[in-house]
N, C-alpha and C positions, 0 to 999 in steps of 0.2 A: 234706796231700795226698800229699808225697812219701812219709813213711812208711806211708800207704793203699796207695801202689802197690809199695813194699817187702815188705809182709809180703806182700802177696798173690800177689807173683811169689813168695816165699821157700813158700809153701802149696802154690802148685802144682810147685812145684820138689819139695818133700816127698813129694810126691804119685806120684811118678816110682817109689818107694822101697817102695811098699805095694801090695797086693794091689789087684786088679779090685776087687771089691766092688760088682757091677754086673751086670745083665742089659744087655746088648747085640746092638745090630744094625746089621751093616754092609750099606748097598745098592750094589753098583757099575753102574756104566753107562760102561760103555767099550768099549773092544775088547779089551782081555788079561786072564788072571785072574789072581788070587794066585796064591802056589806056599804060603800059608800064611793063618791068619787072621789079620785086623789086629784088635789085641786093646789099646784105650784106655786109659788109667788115671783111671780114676774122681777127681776130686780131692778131695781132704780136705774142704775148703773148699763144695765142690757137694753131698757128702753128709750134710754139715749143714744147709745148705740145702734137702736134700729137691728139689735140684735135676735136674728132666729135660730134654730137649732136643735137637735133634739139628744137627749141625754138618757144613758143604756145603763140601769139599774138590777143589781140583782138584789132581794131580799130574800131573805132567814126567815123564814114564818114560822111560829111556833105554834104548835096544837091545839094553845086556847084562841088562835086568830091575832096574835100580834107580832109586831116585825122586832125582831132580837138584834140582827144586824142588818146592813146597807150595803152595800159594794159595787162605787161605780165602776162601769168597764168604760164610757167612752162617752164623750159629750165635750161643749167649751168649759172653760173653767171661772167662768163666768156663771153658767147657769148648773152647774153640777148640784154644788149646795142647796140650792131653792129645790130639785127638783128631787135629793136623797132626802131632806127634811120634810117635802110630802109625804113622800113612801113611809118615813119611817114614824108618824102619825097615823097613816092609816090604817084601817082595823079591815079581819081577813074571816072568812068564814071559815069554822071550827072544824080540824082534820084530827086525824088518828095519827100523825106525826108531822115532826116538821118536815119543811120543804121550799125549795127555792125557788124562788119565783121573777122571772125575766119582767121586768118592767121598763115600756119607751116613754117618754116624754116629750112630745114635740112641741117646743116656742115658736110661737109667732105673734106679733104686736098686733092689736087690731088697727084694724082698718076701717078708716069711720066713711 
């Protein structure tokens, strides 16, 4: 079991390292917008799986535009990480307080 959950964090880890390879779509529902796209990393391990999905982030945004915290509410556990480690990269436009902001992620492999 332990080495199940080794290699699989070491896959998504990898994954960090390689192209999108992915059609994507971000929904936000919040009050501020990006100042950029939040842009996922597909993981190794999900595009052999032929894996789709989409994964339901809240973040923490803090005043000068950056995310403080993550917090997934719902997604595969498969593509959670890839998709809380965009968000939490991403840069926010600059508010008069923090504020939390619903962010979806939807995978899907392209299609050639």
């Amino acid at each position: 079991m332990r080495r199940t959950v080794l290699t699989l964090a070491l896959l998504l880890t990898a994954g960090q390292f390689l192209p999108p390879g992915l059609a994507q779509q971000v929904k936000l529902a919040g009050k501020r917008k990006t100042l950029g796209q939040i842009k996922a990393v597909y993981p190794p391990i999900a595009r052999k799986m032929n894996l789709t999905g989409t994964v339901k982030v809240v973040a923490i945004v803090a005043p000068d535009g950056t995310v403080t915290r993550t917090q997934v509410i719902g997604g595969s556990p498969v593509l959670v990480q890839a998709a809380a480690d965009a968000i939490a990269r991403s840069k926010w436009q600059v508010g008069p307080q923090e504020t939390k902001e619903l962010i979806e992620i939807k995978f899907e492999p392209e299609t050639e």
